[in-house]
DRENSE-726082 format. One record per residue (C-alpha): residue in three letters; x, y, z. Coordinates in steps of 0.02 Angstrom, whole numbers, plus 50000, padded with zeros to 5 digits. Layout:
ALAXYZ...
This chain:
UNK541225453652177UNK539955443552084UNK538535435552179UNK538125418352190UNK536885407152237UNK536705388852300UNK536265377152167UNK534445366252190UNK534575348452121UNK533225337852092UNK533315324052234UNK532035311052270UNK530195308652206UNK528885298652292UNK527085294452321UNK526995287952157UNK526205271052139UNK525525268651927UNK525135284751823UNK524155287151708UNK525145288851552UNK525505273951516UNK524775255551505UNK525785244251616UNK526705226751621UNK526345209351733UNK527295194251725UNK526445182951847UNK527825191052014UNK528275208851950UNK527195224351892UNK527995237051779UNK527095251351797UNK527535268551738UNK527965283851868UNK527955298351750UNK529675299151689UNK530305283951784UNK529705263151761UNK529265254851947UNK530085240951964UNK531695244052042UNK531515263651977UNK532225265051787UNK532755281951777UNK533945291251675UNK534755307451739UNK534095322951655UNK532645313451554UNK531145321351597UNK530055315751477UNK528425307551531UNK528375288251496UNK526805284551375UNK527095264151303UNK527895248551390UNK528105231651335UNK529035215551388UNK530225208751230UNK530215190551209UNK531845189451287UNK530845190851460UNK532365203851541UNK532175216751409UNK530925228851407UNK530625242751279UNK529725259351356UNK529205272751233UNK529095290551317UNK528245307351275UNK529945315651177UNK529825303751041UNK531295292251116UNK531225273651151UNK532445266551269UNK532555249051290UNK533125241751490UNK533915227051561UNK532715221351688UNK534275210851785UNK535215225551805UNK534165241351793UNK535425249751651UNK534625256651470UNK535315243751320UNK535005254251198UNK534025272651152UNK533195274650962UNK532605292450949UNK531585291650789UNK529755298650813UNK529505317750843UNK528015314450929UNK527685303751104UNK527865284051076UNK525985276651068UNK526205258051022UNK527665246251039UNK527725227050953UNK529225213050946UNK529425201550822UNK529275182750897UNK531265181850926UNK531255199750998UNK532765206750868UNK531595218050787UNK530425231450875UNK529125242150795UNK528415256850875UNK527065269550818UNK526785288650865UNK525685302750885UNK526705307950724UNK525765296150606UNK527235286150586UNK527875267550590UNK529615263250615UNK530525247850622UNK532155245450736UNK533445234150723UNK533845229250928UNK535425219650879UNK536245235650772UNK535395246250869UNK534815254950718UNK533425260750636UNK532645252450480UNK531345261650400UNK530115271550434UNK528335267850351UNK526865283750328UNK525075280150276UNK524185282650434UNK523365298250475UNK523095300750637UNK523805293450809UNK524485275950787UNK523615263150915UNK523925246250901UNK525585235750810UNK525605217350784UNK527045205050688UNK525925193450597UNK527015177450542UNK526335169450389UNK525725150250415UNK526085142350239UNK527815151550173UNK527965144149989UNK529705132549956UNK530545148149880UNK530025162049954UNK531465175950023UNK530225182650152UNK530675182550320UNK529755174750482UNK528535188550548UNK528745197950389UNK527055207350409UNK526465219450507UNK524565225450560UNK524365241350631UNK522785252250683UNK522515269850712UNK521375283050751UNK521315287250573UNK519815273850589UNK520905262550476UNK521645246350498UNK523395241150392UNK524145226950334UNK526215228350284UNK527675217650212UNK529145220850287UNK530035212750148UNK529495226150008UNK529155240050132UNK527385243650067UNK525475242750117UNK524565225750043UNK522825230350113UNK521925245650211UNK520335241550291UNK519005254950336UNK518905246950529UNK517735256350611UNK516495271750558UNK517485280850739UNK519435278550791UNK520115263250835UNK520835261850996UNK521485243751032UNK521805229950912UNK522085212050966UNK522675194850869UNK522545177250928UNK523785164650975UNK523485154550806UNK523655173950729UNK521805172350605UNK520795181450702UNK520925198850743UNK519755211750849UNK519755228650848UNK518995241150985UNK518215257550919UNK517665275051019UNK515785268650994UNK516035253451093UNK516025241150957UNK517055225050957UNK517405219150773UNK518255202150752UNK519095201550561UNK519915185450493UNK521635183250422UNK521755171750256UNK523585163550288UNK522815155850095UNK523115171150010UNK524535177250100UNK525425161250056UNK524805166849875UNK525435180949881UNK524495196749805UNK523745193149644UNK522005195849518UNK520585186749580UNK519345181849424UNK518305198349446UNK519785206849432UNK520015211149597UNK521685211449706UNK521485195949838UNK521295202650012UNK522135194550165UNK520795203150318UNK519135198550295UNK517715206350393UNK516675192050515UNK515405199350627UNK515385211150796UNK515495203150979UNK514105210851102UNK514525218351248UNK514015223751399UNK514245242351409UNK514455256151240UNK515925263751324UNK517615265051211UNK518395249751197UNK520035255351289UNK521065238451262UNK520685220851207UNK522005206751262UNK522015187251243UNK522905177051378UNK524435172351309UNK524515152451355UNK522465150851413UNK520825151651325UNK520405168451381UNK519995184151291UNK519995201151380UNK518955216651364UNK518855234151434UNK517565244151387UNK517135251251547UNK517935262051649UNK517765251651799UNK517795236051753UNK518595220951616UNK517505208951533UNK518295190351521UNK517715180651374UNK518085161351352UNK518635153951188UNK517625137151175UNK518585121751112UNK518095114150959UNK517275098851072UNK516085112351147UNK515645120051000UNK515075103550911UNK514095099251059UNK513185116151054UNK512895112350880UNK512255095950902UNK511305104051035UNK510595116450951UNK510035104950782UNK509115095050898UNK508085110350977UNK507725115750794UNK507105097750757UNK505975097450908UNK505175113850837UNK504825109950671UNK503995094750739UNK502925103250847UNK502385116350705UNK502455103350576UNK503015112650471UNK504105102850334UNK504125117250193UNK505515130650197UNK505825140750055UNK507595147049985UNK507745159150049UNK507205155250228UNK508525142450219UNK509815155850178UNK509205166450292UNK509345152450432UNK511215149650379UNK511815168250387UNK511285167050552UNK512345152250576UNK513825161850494UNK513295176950620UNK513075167650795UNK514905158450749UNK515625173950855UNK514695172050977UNK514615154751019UNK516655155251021UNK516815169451129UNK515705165151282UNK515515177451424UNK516415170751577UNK516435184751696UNK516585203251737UNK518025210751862UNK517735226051941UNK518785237652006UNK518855249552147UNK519235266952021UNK519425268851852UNK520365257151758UNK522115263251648UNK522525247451579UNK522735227051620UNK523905212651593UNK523735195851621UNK525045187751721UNK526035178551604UNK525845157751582UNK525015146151680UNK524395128351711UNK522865123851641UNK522275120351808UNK522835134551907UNK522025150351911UNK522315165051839UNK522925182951868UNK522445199351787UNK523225215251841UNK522415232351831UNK523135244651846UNK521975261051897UNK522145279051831UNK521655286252027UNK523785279452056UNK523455261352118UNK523625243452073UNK522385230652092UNK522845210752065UNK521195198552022UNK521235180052038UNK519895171151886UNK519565152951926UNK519405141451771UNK517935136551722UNK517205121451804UNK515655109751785UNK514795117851924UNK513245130651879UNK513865142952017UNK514375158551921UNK516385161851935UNK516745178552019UNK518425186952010UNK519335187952193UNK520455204752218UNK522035194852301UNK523425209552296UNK523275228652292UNK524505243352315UNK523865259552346UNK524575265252532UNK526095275352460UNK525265287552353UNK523715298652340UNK522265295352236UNK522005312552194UNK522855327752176UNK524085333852327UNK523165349952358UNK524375354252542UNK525985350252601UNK526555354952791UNK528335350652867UNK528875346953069UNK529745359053131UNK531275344953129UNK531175343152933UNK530805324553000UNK529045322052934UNK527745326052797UNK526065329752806UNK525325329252646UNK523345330152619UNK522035328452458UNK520305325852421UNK520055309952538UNK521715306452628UNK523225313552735UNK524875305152732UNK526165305852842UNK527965303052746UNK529595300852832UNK530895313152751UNK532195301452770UNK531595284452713UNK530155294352591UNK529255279252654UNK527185283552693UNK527145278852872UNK525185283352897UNK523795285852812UNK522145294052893UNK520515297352783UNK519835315252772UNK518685327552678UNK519365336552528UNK520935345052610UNK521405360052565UNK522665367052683UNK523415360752841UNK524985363552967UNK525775356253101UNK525205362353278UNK526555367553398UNK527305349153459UNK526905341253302UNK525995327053366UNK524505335553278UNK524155339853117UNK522645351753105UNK521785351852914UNK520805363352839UNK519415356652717UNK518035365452563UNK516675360452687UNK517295373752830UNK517765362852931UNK519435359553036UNK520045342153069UNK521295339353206UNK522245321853200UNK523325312953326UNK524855306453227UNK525375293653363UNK523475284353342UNK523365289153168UNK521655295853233UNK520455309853199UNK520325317053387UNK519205333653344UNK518005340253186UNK517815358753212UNK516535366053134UNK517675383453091UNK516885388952950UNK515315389552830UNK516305389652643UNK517955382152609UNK519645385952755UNK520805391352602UNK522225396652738UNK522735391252912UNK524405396952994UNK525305395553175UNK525965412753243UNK527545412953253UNK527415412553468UNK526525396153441UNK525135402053554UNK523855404453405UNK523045399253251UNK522425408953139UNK521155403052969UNK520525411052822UNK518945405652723UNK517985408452584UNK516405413052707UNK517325430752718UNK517925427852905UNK519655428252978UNK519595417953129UNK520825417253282UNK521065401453391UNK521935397353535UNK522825380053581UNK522225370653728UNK522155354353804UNK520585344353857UNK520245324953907UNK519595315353757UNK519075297853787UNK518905287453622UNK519095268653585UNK520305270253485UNK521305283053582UNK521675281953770UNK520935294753905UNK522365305953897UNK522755325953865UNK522565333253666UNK522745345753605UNK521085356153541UNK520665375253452UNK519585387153544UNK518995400953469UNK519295417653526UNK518915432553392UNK518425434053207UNK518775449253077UNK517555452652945UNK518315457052771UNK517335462852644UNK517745446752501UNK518365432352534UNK519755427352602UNK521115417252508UNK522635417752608UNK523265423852789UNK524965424252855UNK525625430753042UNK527305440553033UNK528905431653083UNK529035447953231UNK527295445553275UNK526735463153250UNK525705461753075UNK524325448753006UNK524165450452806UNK522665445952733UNK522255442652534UNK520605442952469UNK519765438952329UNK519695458252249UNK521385456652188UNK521925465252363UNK522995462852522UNK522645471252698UNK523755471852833UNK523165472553015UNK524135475953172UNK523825458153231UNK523655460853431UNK522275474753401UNK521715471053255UNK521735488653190UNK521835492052986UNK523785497052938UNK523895493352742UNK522975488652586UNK524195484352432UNK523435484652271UNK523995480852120UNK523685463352049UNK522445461951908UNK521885445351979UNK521705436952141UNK523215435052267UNK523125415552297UNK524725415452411UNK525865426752508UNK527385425552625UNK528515439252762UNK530015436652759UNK531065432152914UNK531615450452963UNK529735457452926UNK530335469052792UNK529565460852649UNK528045453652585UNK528155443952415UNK526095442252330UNK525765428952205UNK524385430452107UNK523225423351959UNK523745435151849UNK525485426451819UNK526515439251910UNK527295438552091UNK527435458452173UNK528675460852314UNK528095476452429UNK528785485552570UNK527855480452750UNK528565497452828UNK527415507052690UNK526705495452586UNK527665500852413UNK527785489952279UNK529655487652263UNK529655475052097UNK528195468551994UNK529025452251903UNK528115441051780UNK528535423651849UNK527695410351760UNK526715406551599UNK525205400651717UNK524335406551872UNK525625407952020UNK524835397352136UNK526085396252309UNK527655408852365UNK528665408052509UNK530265415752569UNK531825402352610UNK532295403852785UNK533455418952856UNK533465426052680UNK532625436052559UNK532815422552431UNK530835414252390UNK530175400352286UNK528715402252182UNK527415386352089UNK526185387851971UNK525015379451844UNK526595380051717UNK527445365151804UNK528595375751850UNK529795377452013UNK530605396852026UNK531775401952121UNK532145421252172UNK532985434752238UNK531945446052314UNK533185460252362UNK534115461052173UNK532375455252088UNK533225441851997UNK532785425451933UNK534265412252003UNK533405395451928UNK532185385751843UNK531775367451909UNK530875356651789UNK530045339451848UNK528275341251858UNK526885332451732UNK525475345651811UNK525025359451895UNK526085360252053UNK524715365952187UNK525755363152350UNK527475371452420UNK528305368252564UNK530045375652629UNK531515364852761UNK531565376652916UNK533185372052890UNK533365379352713UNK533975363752663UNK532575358052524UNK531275361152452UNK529615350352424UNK528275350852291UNK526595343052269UNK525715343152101UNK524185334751996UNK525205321951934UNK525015317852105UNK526915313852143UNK527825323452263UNK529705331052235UNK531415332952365UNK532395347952293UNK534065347852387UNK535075362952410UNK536805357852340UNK538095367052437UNK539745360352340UNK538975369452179UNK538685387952126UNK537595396052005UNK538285412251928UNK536595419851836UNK537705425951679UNK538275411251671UNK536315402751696UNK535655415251557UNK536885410451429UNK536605390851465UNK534725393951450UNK535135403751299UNK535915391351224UNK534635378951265UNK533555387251163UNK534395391351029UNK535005371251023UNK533305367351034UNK532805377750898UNK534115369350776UNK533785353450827UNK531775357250814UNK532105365350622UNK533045350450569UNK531585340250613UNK530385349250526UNK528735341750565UNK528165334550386UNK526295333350367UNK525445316350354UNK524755311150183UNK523125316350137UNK523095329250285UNK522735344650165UNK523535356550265UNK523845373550177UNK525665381050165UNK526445363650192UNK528155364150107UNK528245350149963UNK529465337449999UNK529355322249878UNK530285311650052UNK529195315650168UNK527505311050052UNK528535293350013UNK527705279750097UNK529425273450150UNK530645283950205UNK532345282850294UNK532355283950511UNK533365300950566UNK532835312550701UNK534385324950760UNK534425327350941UNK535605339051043UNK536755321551052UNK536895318850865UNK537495337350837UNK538625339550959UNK539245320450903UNK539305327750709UNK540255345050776UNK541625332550876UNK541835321150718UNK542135336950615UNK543555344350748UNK544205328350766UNK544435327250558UNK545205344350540UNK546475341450688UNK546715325350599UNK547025333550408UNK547995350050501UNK549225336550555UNK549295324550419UNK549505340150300UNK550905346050418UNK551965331550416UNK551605328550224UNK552455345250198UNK553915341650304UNK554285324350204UNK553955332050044UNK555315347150110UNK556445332150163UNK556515321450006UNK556975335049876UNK558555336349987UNK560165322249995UNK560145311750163UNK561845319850230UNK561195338250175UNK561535350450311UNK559815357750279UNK558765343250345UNK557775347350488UNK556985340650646UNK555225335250612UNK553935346150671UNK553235343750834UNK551815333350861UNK550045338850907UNK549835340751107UNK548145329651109UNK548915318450997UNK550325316451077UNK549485314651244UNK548365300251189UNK549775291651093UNK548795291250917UNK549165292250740UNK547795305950666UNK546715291050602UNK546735282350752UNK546385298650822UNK544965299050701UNK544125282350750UNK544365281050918UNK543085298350922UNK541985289250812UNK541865274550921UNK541355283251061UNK539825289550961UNK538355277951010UNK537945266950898UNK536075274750905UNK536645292950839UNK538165285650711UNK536995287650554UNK536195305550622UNK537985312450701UNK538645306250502UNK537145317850418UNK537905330450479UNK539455332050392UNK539645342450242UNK540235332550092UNK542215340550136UNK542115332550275UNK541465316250188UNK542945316050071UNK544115316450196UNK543335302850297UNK543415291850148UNK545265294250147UNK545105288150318UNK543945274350293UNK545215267250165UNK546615266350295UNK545565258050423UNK545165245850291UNK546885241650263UNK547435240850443UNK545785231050483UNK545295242450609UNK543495237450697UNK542825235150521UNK541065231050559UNK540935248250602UNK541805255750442UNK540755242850355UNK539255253050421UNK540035268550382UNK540595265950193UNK538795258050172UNK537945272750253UNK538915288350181UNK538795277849978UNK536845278449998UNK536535294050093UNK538005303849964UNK537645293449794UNK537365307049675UNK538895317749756UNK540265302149752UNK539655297549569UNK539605316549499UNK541475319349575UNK542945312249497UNK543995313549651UNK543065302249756UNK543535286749605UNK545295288549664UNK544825286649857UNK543515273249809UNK544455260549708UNK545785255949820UNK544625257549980UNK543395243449856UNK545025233049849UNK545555232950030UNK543955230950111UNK543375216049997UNK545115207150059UNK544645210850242UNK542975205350239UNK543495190350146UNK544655186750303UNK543295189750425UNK542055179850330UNK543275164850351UNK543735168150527UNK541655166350555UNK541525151950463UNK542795142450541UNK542295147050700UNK540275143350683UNK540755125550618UNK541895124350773UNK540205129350891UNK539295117450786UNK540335102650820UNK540445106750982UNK538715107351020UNK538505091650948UNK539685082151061UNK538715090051216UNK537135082251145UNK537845067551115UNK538965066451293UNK537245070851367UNK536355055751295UNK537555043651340UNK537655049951529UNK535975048751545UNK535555031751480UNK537365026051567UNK536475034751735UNK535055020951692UNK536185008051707UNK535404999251526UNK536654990051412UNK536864992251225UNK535394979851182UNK534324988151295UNK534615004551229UNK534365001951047UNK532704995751094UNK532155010351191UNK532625021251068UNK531725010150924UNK530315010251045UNK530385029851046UNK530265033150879UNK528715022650867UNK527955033951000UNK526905047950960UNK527765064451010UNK526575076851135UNK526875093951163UNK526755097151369UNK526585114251435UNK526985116251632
């Protein structure tokens, strides 16, 4: 009989508050904050998408949201309901900048890949795709050109600015898909780039620190490109001057407020500059100010002769201090860790103050209230009002423990421990500590006893959330502490080379924070001296052994009551840094730095298996309960899971963003948990209901791959212009500075492979029944010869369908997304055949937007095929015919319609008018006037 295993499913995640990965969203009531693969909001998260998320932004159409992950994809949510709109895979590298144009139907998003692409969000398709960059894109802007001229074609934001690391700064029309100007930015990468509300000025941020401001002439891109008199092309980005700051860190990100005066700088890792933008009133008075100073001192020096150039000289520092007398400093906030990225939260009054959101890289959130300014000559400070950081670690989870319920978590890192309900994943305390590195529940578990790189162990009462004894254990760091399996002892390993025993106990503490009652306490009772140190020590489940691992590479066993040596297993080429007995005390399963995991014998210490496990070091094992079945982590992101009598491998768990240094098993053997660098810890459920079969897991992994592989050599990764790389293939597309948007994905093939079936069952059965008519018709109507047709196709049948409704209804489950890569596909048989198709659906009018798309998309991609085949004129010509008549119809039905909506909307304007003057009780008179009197007022934009 085949054996088979219970299959582990990825359950719950938690103690994640903001990573690190991404730069985060605040409207003024909600933060959007990325959770490695997931958004925090209300938890966007889509099943079996692992990839890490790396760019979000907020579309102008406040519910939507576009987040850009590490894969390449960019998935765009409804904030109302928490469901994806929409998925454009395009980039081959992770997503680094996202922009929307001003009505939010066009998004452009920038990769690690070098390239630009521009998606349509109402077709849900893909544009173009725009190289020139050469290096990591940072930065997109739509830049909507003030003074359009009377006949220009060019659409509202119809330029795009985008910087890179490639130290360069471009400028891009949409409308002829092509670079107008490249700017040398900085002499070091650029990192941020930020336009103003009026969209002239622009500042970049470079690695040096520097702040350069750069001014847009609207002049000459209402112009458009032409010869200056030297001969020169006319530039649109001019160069104006630097803006000091107050540190020479990398400018990380530069932001202006989007409603307010305020300008935005991090250049620190701790802290965000504010800047305010002066009004034109303030800067004449400075002016005037400043005239009058310069008078005074000539007067004093009388001094009435400047020369030329001193006057020249006086006004380029007029041109230079312009800057600097706009952008005032206002104040500094300062945050408790290092900063990740801000926001400013959304519009406000002009009175009210505002709100800047940081959001911290050590997993926190941090909310900041800025006053406006105000004629006093107190200096403004920033007030922290909100802050999350209770339900997640700031560093690394370094040890996991569970109650011997499965009710509640321990978890511990360098600073805190965290108790976690297992039910609710909700963080129900939080105590301060050293830097933990192990810990365990003591027998009761109303203790949790840690073990820190000081030495020391720290008992804590869970029901006061109180530190109740420091124990001074050891001199170097407790790598190891573990409860016999009697509960009478504890036993610790350190890096000091001692093994040390302890005993529980109770004692009287009185504390003012914790009543005069009974707790629990260690005292010591014997050491053992090893020879290195000690990295790991474990009790047998029968209470007979005590393994030790040290940092030789080595294992001893000692009888534990006596103390006496009983075996030494050697084999690993690298310290052991975990081991585990099984339940029956027959086995012993070694994990090591050396990437391998060794299961041994504990009646005479033979090494039954050696098995290389993971990619990195193997940094926990341990055996599931009541089996021989273990789990093993390491530094690969990887979760493992084993058989240790059969030495197989039953299944990899993926998840992770880092090195997962913490394992924990259910005594129950009902889950698993994991904590990791990323510092987010992971619930993997045992799922009774399904079975793995490890043939069956080896093929699917198999396949995996091999998908992958396709997938990956379809995508070739083209090198970026200019790179110089040696042995690059030449490919005339990929050097084109515009290019079409396709990316095949495991969806788009297997869509292509089901278009194809669906095609041949659909030409097998046409052909069929083709035959049988042709048979029929060479023979009289009473002929004795005629015969039954032939039977329909079962799936045909079943659904009801003709084949080329068959045909469509396959294509229209296709996502709109993958249609043009699922249609690449297709060899050109295939194309001809769906032509035939197309042509039918045309005269039926069948959903023709979508074989609108089709035609349009299989004539451009197949141009030079269609026109060098004379079959395809026969197919075409009648397909030309119906499909103009059907759009014709359509185009009709749409006007009528729109000048229905139009009329419409007319009469609610004008039944709105009426009620409301008629709900002021004014006669006709009386309302002729007050509208005359209207019209003579000024109108006055008022923002609330």
């Amino acid at each position: 009989m085949v054996k088979t295993y219970s299959k582990h499913v990825p359950a719950t995640a938690f103690g994640l508050i903001c990573s690190s990965s991404s730069n985060s969203q605040y409207d003024g009531k909600f933060a959007f904050v990325p959770a490695l693969e997931d958004v925090l909001v209300a938890m966007w998260h889509e099943i079996s998408h692992i990839a890490e998320v790396t760019t979000i932004l907020q579309s102008p159409k406040k519910h939507v949201f576009a987040v850009g992950y590490a894969d390449g994809s960019i998935r765009l949510w409804n904030s109302n309901n928490n469901t994806v709109i929409a998925t454009f895979n395009g980039h081959k590298k992770s997503v680094t900048a996202l922009a929307f144009d001003n009505d939010g139907t066009r998004l452009a998003s920038g990769s690690q890949d070098t390239d630009l692409i521009l998606w349509d969000v109402v077709a849900e398709a893909g544009l173009f795709r725009l190289r020139g960059h050469r290096d990591q894109i940072t930065a997109i802007h739509f830049l909507t050109p003030a003074k359009l001229p009377s006949t220009s074609a060019t659409s509202a934001s119809s330029l795009l600015l985008t910087s890179s690391k490639d130290t360069f700064m471009k400028l891009w029309d949409l409308s002829t898909q092509h670079c107008i100007q490249t700017v040398v930015a900085h002499r070091s990468e650029v990192w941020t780039m930020a336009v103003n509300l009026t969209q002239d000025l622009v500042f970049t941020g470079s690695s040096e620190g520097e702040l350069r401001a750069w001014r847009i002439d609207h002049d000459a891109l209402a112009e458009g490109l032409h010869e200056t008199d030297s001969g020169e092309i006319s530039k649109v980005i001019h160069p104006v001057s630097s803006l000091p700051l107050a540190s020479r860190h990398r400018v990380s990100q530069v932001s202006f407020h989007p409603s307010q005066s305020f300008l935005a700088v991090q250049s620190h890792d701790r802290s965000v500059e504010i800047f305010r933008i002066r009004s034109q009133e303030e800067l004449h008075k400075k002016q005037l100010r400043r005239k009058k100073r310069e008078k005074e001192k000539k007067q004093k020096i009388k001094d009435s002769n400047t020369h030329p150039n001193d006057e020249a000289a006086n006004d380029k520092d007029d041109e230079e201090i312009k800057l600097v007398d706009l952008f005032t400093p206002y104040l500094v906030v300062r945050t408790s860790g290092k900063i990740r990225s801000f926001d400013f939260g959304g519009d406000v009054a002009p009175n009210r103050p505002l709100q800047i959101m940081t959001a911290l890289a050590s997993n926190a959130i941090e909310v900041y209230t800025i006053p406006q300014p105000t004629k006093s000559k107190d200096l403004p400070e920033a007030v922290r009002c909100y802050s999350v950081d209770l339900p997640g670690h700031r560093t690394d989870v370094r040890t996991l423990s569970l109650s011997s319920d499965d009710e509640i978590l321990a978890s511990a890192s360098n600073g805190s421990l965290k108790i976690w309900n297992m039910k609710t994943n909700a963080c129900i305390r939080t105590i301060d500590c050293g830097y933990a590195i192990s810990s365990t529940f003591l027998p009761g578990d109303r203790h949790v006893a840690v073990g820190t790189k000081n030495g020391e162990i720290l008992i804590y009462d869970l029901a006061s959330s109180s530190l109740i004894e420091t124990i001074q254990a050891h001199t170097a760091t407790v790598w190891s502490l573990h409860v016999r399996a009697d509960q009478q002892a504890l036993v610790s390993g350190s890096a000091d080379k001692d093994v040390k025993f302890w005993e529980f106990d109770r004692k009287s503490i009185t504390d003012e924070n914790v009543t005069n009652t009974k707790h629990l306490t260690l005292v010591h009772t014997k050491t053992l001296k090893m020879t290195d140190e000690v990295l790991a020590v474990k009790y047998s489940p029968n209470n007979k052994f005590l393994a030790v691992a040290l940092l030789d590479s080595t294992v001893k066993v000692f009888y534990q009551d006596s103390l006496k040596f009983f075996l030494s297993l050697y084999g690993h080429k690298l310290p052991v840094l975990s081991l585990d007995i099984s339940h029956d005390s027959k086995l012993i399963v070694t994990c090591s730095a050396d990437k391998n995991v060794k299961i041994w014998g504990l009646d005479f210490g033979d090494c039954h298996k050696s098995i290389f496990a993971h990619d990195e070091s193997v940094m926990q094992v341990a055996f599931e309960k009541d089996t021989h079945y273990f789990w093993t982590v390491g530094k690969d992101k990887m979760l493992k899971y084993w058989d240790g009598d059969k030495f197989e491998h039953i299944q990899n768990l993926r998840g992770h963003h880092g090195e997962i240094w913490a394992l924990v098993l259910s005594h129950h053997g009902k889950f698993v948990v994991t904590g990791s660098h990323d510092k987010s810890i992971r619930v993997w459920d045992k799922d009774e209901d399904e079975q793995i079969f490890l043939e069956e897991e080896r093929e699917r992994e198999l396949e995996m791959v091999y998908e992958n592989g396709i997938a990956d050599s379809l995508n070739r990764v083209e090198v970026p212009i200019g790179s110089g790389v040696d042995g690059a293939p030449v490919d005339t597309a990929a050097q084109a500075e515009v290019t079409g948007v396709t990316k095949q994905t495991m969806e788009t093939l297997m869509a292509g492979e089901k278009i194809m079936e669906a095609i041949d069952l659909a030409d097998d059965e046409r052909a069929t029944f083709q035959a049988y008519e042709d048979d029929m018709a060479k023979l009289p109507a009473d002929s004795p010869m005629r015969l039954q047709p032939p039977p329909r196709n079962q799936l045909l049948a079943q659904l009801d369908m003709t084949p080329d409704e068959y045909v469509l209804w396959v294509i229209e489950k296709v996502r709109v997304t993958a249609l043009h890569d699922a249609l690449l596909v297709l060899p050109f048989g295939k194309v001809v055949s769906l032509m035939g198709y197309l042509n039918t659906w045309a005269k039926k009018e069948m959903n023709i937007p979508l074989v609108s798309q089709i035609i349009f998309f299989l004539l451009k991609t197949h141009h030079h095929q269609i026109v060098a085949n004379r079959v395809m004129r026969t197919a075409l010509i009648p397909l030309r015919k119906h499909l103009r008549a059907t759009l014709q119809r359509q185009k009709d039905i749409l006007g009528y319609n729109l000048a229905a909506l139009q009329y419409i909307r007319r009469r609610v304007n004008a039944d709105r008018t009426a009620q409301f003057y008629e709900e002021e009780g004014l006669d006709e008179d009386k309302i002729r006037a007050r509208i005359a009197e209207g019209k003579k007022r000024k109108r006055v934009d008022i923002r609330v």
